[in-house]
C-alpha positions as CSV (number, residue, x, y, z in Angstrom):
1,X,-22.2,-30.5,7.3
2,X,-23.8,-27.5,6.1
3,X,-21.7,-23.9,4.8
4,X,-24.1,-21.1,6.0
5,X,-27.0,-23.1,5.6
6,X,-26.1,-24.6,2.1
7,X,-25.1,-28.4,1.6
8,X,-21.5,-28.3,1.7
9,X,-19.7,-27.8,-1.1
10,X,-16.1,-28.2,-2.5
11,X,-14.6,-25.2,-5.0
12,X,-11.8,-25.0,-6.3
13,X,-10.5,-21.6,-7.4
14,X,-7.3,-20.6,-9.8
15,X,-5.1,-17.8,-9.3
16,X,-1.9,-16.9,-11.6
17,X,-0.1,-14.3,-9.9
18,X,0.4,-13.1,-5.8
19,X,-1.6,-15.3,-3.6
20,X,-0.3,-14.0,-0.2
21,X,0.6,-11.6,1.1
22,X,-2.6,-10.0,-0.7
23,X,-1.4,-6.6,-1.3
24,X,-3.5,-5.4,-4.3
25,X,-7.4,-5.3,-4.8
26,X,-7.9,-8.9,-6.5
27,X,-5.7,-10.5,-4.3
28,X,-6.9,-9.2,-1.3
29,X,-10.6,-10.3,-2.4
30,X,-9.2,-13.7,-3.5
31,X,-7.6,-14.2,-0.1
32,X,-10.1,-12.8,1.7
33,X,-13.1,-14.9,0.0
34,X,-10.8,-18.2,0.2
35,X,-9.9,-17.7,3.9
36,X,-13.9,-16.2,5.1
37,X,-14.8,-19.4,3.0
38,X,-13.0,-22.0,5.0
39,X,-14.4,-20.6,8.2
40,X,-17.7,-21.0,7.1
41,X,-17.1,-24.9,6.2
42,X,-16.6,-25.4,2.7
43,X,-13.9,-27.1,1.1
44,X,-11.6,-25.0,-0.6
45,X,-9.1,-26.0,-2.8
46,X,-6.3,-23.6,-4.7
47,X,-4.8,-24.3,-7.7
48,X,-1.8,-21.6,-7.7
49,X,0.8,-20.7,-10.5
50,X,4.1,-20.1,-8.5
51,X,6.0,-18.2,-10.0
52,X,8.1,-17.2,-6.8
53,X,5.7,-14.1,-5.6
54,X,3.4,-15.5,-2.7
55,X,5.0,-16.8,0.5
56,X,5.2,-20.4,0.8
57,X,4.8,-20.2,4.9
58,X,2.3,-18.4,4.5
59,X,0.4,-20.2,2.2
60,X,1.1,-23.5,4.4
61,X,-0.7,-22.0,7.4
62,X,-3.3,-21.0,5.7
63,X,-7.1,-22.8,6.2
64,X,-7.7,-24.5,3.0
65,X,-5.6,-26.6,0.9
66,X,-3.6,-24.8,-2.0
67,X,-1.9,-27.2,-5.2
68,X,1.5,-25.3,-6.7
69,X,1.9,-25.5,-9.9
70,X,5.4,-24.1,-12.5
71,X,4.2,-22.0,-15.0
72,X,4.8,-24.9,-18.0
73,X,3.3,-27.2,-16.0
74,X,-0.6,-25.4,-15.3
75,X,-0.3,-24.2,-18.5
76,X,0.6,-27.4,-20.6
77,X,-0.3,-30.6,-18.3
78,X,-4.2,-30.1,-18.2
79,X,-5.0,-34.0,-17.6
80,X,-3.0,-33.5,-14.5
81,X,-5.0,-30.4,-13.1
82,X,-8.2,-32.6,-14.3
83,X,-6.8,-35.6,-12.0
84,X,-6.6,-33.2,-9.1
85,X,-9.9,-31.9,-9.5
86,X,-11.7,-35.7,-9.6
87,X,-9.1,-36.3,-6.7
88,X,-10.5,-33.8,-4.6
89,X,-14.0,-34.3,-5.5
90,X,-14.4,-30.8,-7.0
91,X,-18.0,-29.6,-7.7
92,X,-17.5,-25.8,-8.9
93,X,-14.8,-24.6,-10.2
94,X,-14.0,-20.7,-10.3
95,X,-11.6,-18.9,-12.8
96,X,-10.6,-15.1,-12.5
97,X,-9.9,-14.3,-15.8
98,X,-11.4,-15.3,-19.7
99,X,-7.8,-16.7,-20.6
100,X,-7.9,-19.8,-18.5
101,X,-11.8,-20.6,-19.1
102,X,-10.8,-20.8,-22.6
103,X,-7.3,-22.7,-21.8
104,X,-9.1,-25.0,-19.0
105,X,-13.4,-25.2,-19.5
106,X,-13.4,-27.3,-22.8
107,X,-11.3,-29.9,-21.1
108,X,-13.0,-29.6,-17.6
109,X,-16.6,-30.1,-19.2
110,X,-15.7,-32.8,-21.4
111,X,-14.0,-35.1,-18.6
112,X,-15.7,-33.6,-15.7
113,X,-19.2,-32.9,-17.2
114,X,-20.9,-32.6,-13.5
115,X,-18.3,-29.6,-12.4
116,X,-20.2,-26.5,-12.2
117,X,-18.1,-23.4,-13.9
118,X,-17.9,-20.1,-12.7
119,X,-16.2,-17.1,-13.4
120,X,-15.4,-14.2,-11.1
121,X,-14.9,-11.3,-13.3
122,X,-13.1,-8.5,-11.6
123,X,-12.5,-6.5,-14.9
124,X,-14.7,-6.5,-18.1
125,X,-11.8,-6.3,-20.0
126,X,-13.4,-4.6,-23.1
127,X,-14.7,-2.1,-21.4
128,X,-11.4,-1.8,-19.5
129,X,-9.0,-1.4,-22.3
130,X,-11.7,1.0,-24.0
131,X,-11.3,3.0,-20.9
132,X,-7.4,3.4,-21.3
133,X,-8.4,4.1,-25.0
134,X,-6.4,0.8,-26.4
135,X,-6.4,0.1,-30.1
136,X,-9.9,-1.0,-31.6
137,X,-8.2,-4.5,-32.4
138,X,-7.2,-5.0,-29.0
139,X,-10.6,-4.2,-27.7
140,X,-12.0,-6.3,-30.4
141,X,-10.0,-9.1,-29.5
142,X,-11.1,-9.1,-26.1
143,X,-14.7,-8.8,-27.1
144,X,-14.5,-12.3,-28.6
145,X,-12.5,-13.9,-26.5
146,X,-14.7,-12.4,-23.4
147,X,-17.8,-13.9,-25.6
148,X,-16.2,-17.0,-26.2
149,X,-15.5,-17.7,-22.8
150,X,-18.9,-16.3,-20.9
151,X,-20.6,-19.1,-23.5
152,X,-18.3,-21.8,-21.2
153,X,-19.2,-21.0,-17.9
154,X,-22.5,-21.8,-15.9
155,X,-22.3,-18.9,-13.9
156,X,-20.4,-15.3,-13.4
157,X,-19.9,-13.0,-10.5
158,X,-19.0,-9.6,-10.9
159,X,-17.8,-6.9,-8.3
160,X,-20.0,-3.9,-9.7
161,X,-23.9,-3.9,-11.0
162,X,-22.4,-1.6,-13.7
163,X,-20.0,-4.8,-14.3
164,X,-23.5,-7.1,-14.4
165,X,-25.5,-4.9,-16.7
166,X,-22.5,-4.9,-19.3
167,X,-21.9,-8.4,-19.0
168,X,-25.6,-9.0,-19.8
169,X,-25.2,-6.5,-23.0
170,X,-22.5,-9.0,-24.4
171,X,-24.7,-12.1,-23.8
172,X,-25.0,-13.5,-20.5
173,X,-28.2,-15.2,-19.3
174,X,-29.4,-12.3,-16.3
175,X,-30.2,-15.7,-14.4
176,X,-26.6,-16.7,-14.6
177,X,-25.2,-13.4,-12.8
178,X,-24.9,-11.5,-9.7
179,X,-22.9,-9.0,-8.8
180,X,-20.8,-9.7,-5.4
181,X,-19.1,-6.6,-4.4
182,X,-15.8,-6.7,-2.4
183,X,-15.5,-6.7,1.4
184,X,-13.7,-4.9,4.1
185,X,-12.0,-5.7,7.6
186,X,-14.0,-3.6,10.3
187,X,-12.6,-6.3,13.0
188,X,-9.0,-5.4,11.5
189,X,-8.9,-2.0,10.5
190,X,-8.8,0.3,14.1
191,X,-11.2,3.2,13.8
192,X,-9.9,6.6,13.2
193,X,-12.5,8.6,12.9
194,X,-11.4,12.6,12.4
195,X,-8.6,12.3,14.9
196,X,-5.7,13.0,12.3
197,X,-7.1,15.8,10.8
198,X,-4.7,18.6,12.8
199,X,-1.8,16.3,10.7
200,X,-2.9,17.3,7.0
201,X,-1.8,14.4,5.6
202,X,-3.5,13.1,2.6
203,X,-3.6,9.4,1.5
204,X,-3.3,7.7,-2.0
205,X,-3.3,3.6,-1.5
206,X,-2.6,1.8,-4.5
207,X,-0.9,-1.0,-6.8
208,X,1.2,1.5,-8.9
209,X,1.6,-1.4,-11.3
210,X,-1.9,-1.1,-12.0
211,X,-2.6,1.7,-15.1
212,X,-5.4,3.0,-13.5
213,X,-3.8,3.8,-10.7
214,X,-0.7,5.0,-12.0
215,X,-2.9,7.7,-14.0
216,X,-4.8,8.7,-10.5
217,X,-1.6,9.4,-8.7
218,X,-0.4,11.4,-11.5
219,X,-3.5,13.6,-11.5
220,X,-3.1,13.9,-7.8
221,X,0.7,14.9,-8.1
222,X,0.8,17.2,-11.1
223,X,-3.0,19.0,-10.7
224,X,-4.7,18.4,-7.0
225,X,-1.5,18.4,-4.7
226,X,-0.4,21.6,-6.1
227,X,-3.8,23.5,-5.8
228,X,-4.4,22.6,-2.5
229,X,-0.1,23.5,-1.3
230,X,-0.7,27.0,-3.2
231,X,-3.6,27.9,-0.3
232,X,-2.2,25.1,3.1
233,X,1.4,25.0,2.5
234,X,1.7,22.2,4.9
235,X,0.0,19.5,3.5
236,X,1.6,16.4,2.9
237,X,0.5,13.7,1.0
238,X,1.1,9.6,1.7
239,X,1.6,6.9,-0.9
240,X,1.5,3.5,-0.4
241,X,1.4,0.9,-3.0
242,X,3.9,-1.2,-5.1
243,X,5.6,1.1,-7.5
244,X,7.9,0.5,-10.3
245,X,11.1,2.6,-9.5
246,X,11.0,5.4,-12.5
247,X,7.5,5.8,-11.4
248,X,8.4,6.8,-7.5
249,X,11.3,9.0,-9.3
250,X,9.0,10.5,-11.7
251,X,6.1,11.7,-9.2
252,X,7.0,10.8,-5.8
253,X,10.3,13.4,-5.3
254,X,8.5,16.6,-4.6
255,X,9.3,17.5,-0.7
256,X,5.9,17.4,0.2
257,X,5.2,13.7,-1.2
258,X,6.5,11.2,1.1
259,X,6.3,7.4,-0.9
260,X,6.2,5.2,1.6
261,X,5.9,1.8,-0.5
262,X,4.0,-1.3,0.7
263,X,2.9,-1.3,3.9
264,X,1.9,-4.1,6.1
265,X,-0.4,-2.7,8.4
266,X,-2.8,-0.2,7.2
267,X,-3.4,1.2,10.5
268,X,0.5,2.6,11.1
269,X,-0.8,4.8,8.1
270,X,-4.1,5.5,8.9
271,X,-3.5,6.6,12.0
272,X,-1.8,10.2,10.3
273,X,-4.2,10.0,7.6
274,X,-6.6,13.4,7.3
275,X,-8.2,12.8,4.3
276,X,-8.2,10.0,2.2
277,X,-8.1,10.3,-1.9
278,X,-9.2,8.6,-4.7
279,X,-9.3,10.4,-7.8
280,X,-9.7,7.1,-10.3
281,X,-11.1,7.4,-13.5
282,X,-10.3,4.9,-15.4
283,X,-10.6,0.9,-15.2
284,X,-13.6,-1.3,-14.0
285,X,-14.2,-3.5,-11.4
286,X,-14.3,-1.7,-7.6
287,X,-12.1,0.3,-5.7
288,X,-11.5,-1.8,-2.6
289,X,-9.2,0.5,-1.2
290,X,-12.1,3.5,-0.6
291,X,-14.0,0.0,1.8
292,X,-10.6,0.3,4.0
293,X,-10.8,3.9,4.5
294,X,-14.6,3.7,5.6
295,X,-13.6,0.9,7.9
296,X,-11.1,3.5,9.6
297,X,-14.0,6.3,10.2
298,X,-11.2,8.8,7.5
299,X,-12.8,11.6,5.1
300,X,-12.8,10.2,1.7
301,X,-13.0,12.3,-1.5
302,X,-13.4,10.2,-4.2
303,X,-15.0,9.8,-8.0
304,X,-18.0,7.5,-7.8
305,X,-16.2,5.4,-10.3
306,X,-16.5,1.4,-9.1
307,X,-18.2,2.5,-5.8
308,X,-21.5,3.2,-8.1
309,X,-23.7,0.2,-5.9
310,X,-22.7,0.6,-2.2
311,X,-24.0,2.6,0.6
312,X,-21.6,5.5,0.6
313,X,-23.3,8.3,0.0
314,X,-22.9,9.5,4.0
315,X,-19.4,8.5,3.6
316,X,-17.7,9.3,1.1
317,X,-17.6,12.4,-0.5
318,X,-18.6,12.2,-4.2
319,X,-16.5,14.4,-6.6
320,X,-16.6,13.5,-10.4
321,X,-14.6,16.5,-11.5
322,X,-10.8,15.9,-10.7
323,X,-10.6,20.1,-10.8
324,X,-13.1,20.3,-7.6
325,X,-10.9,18.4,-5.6
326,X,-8.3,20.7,-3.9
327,X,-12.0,22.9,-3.0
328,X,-13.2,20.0,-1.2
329,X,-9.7,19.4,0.5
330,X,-9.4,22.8,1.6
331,X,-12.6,23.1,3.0
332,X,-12.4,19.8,5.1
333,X,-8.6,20.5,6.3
334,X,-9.4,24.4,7.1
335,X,-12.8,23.8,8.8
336,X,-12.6,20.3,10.2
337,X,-15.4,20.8,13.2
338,X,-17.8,20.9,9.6
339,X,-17.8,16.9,10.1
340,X,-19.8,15.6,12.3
341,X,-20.3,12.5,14.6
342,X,-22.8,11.7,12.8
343,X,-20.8,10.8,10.0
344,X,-18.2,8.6,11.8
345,X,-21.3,6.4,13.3
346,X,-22.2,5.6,9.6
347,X,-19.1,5.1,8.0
348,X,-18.7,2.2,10.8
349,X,-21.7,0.9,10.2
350,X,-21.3,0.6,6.7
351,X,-18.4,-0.9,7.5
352,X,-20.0,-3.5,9.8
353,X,-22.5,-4.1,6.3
354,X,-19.8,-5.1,3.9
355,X,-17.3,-6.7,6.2
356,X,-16.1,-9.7,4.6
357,X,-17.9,-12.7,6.7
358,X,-21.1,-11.1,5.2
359,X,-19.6,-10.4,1.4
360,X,-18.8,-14.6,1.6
361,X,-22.1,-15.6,2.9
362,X,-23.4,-13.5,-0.5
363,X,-21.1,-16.1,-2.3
364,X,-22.2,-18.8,-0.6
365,X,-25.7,-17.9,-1.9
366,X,-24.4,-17.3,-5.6
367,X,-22.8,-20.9,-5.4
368,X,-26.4,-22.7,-3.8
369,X,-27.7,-21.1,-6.7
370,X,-25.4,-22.3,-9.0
371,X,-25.4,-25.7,-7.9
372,X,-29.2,-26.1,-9.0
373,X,-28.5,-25.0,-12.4
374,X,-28.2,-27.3,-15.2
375,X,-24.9,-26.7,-16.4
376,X,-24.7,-25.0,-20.1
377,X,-23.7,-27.2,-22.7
378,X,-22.4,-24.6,-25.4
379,X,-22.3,-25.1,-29.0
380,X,-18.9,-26.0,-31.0
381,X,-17.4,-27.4,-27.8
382,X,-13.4,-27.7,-28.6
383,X,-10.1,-27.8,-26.7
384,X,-6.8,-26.0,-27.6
385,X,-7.4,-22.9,-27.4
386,X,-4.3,-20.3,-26.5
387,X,-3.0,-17.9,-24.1
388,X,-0.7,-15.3,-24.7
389,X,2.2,-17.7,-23.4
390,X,2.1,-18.7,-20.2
391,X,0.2,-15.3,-18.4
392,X,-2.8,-14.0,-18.2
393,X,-3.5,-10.6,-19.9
394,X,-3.3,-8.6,-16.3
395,X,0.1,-9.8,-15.3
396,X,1.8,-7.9,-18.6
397,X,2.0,-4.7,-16.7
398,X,4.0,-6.6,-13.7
399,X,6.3,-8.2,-16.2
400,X,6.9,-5.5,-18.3
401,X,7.5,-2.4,-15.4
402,X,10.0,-4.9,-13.2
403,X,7.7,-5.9,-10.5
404,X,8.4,-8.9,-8.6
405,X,11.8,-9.2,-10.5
406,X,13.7,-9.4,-6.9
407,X,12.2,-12.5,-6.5
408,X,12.0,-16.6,-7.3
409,X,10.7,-19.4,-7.1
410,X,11.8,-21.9,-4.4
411,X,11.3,-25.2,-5.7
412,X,11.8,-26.2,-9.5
413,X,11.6,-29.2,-11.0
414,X,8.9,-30.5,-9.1
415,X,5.4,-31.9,-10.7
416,X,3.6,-30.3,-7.8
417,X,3.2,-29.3,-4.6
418,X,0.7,-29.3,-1.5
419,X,0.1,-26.8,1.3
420,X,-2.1,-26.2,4.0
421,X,-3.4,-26.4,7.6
422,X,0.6,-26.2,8.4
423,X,1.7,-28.7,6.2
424,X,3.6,-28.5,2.7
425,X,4.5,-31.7,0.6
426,X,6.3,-31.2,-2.7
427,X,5.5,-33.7,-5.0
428,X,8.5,-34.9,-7.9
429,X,8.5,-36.2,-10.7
430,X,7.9,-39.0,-11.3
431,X,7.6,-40.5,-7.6
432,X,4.3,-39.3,-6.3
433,X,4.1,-41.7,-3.2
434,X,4.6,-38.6,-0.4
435,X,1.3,-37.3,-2.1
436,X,-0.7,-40.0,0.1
437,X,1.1,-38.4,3.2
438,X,-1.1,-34.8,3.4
439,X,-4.3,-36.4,2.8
């Protein structure tokens, strides 16, 4: 059995945090990748942190296997996760963030020597706390633990080539890296085009937990929404995203905002959507949500920031300067026949170019590549190194702003569990005898 031409292979990828529903960027990509993945033949394994966020049913009827795992478990019982791994004949494993390379590698190269490592980077984190101007210890921090754990891994995928170059700049082998950016869902996403325009409605789509995005909406709110109400006093503008509550009360009040919170289905949305926004300036990694409104045919104003490497330029329309915004609103809203066909036939096709059958086949080439590598054998090799408790460094924002706080686990006490392909098997301890049931 081949996956897109390649020898099969079997990956197994770890996620702390919301597996599904995929409502933010890095889940959605995760989800996405897994899922596309499957289809294409491989055999995917998840190991998941549940921590109560990601729907169980859903997860069960999903088309690769997925291992549950209580935070002090994952985090403290790695001979167990290294048992899984040999149990399910693991060949790459991927990790999403520098805190479990450094938690996990050591352990995983010195009992599992042939396992390829890999590292999807979504974030260069130094560069992403220097962009929200952190202290210089923080950033310093990051810098050796991010060179600590690139020294670990055989390979790394970024989202960006601005993402590859820096990676490069702190040490990483230009063989060893490609940049992968994120997909989109033409097959999913109904086409809009310019139809909405006559409502006026702008759009801001994002995870309000996330810092970067919590500073976009504010620009939008307090500087771009009111330039644009002072000359068309019927604009409205959308959100939709996760919010923490004093956020929604802060900026989202004004009678001409309309917070709509997390929303399903994109297309209920996009359907009244006349412009799409995306004033983000801070961050790294790629803004997935600008790929959803190309896939709906909507006007986009957005900085280039995180879209540097795609095909957008017939798009999208590229605005660096937050204070030329409302100009570019205005003139799109008051003379709408301006856009042309023309530019709905290439956002589609674009579309049709990064749709997310394509983006996987991309990793699928990545992984071939990997698996002819020798794997690194880096100097020093040594286990026990920590993690700030039992989290990685991007769930500290959900914690500490209330997100997810509605919700819990539902099993404890269990040593694991197994979902998948409709099934779901919780494994206690110390009995492990219904494990030989789901395989």
């Amino acid at each position: 059995m081949q996956v897109y031409g390649h020898d099969l292979f079997r990956v197994c990828r770890l996620v702390d945090g919301p597996l599904v529903p995929a409502y933010g960027g890095a889940s959605r990509y995760f989800s996405k990748i897994s899922t596309t993945m499957a289809d294409l033949g491989a055999h995917v394994v998840i190991f998941h942190v549940y921590r109560g966020w990601s729907d169980l049913d859903l997860i069960r009827r999903q088309n690769y296997r997925t291992y549950i795992f209580e935070p002090q478990t994952f985090y403290s019982d790695t001979d167990l996760l290294v048992q899984l791994l040999q149990r399910e004949r693991i060949d790459i494993v991927q990790f999403f963030d520098y805190q479990h390379i450094l938690l996990f590698a050591p352990t995983i190269r010195a009992h599992l020597p042939w396992v390829r490592l890999c590292y999807e980077a979504h974030d260069v984190i130094p560069d992403f706390l220097r962009s929200l101007n952190r202290s210089e210890l923080e950033i310093q921090t990051a810098t050796k633990n991010l060179s600590q754990a690139i020294s670990l891994v055989d390979f790394i995928i970024t989202l960006t080539e601005t993402d590859r170059k820096s990676l490069v700049s702190y040490g990483v082998d230009p063989r060893r890296i490609a940049a992968i950016p994120a997909g989109c869902d033409p097959d999913e996403i109904r086409f809009v085009g310019l139809s909405a325009l006559h409502e006026k409605n702008l759009l801001f789509l994002g995870n309000l937990f996330h810092e970067p995005n919590r500073i976009a909406l504010t620009s939008l709110v307090e500087g771009i929404l009111p330039a644009v109400l002072r000359t068309i006093p019927e604009v409205r503008l959308i959100v939709v995203g996760d919010a923490p509550d004093n956020l929604v009360n802060e900026l989202c009040t004004h009678p001409s905002i309309l917070y709509l919170g997390v929303i399903d289905d994109l297309n209920e949305v996009f359907s009244k959507t006349s412009i799409a926004v995306n004033p983000v300036t801070k961050g790294s990694g790629i803004r997935m949500k600008v790929l959803d409104y190309v896939s709906a045919g909507i006007p986009v104003i957005s900085t280039r920031f995180g879209l540097e490497d795609l095909p957008l330029e017939d798009c999208v329309i590229f605005e660096d300067d937050l204070d030329l915004f409302p100009k570019h609103i205005i003139n799109i809203l008051s003379e709408p026949g301006k856009l042309s066909d023309k530019f709905v036939l290439k956002c589609r096709g674009v579309a049709e170019e990064l749709s997310w059958r394509r983006i996987t086949e991309r990793m699928c080439d990545a992984y071939s590549r990997l698996s002819r590598m020798e794997t690194v054998s880096p100097k020093g090799l040594r286990t026990g190194f920590n993690v700030d408790g039992d989290r990685p460094y991007y769930m500290n924002d959900f914690l500490t702003l209330g997100r997810y706080t509605d919700r819990a686990p539902v099993f404890t006490g269990y040593k694991y569990g197994i979902l998948g392909h409709g099934k779901l098997a919780i494994i206690p301890y110390p009995n492990e005898a219904e494990m030989n049931e789901t395989h």
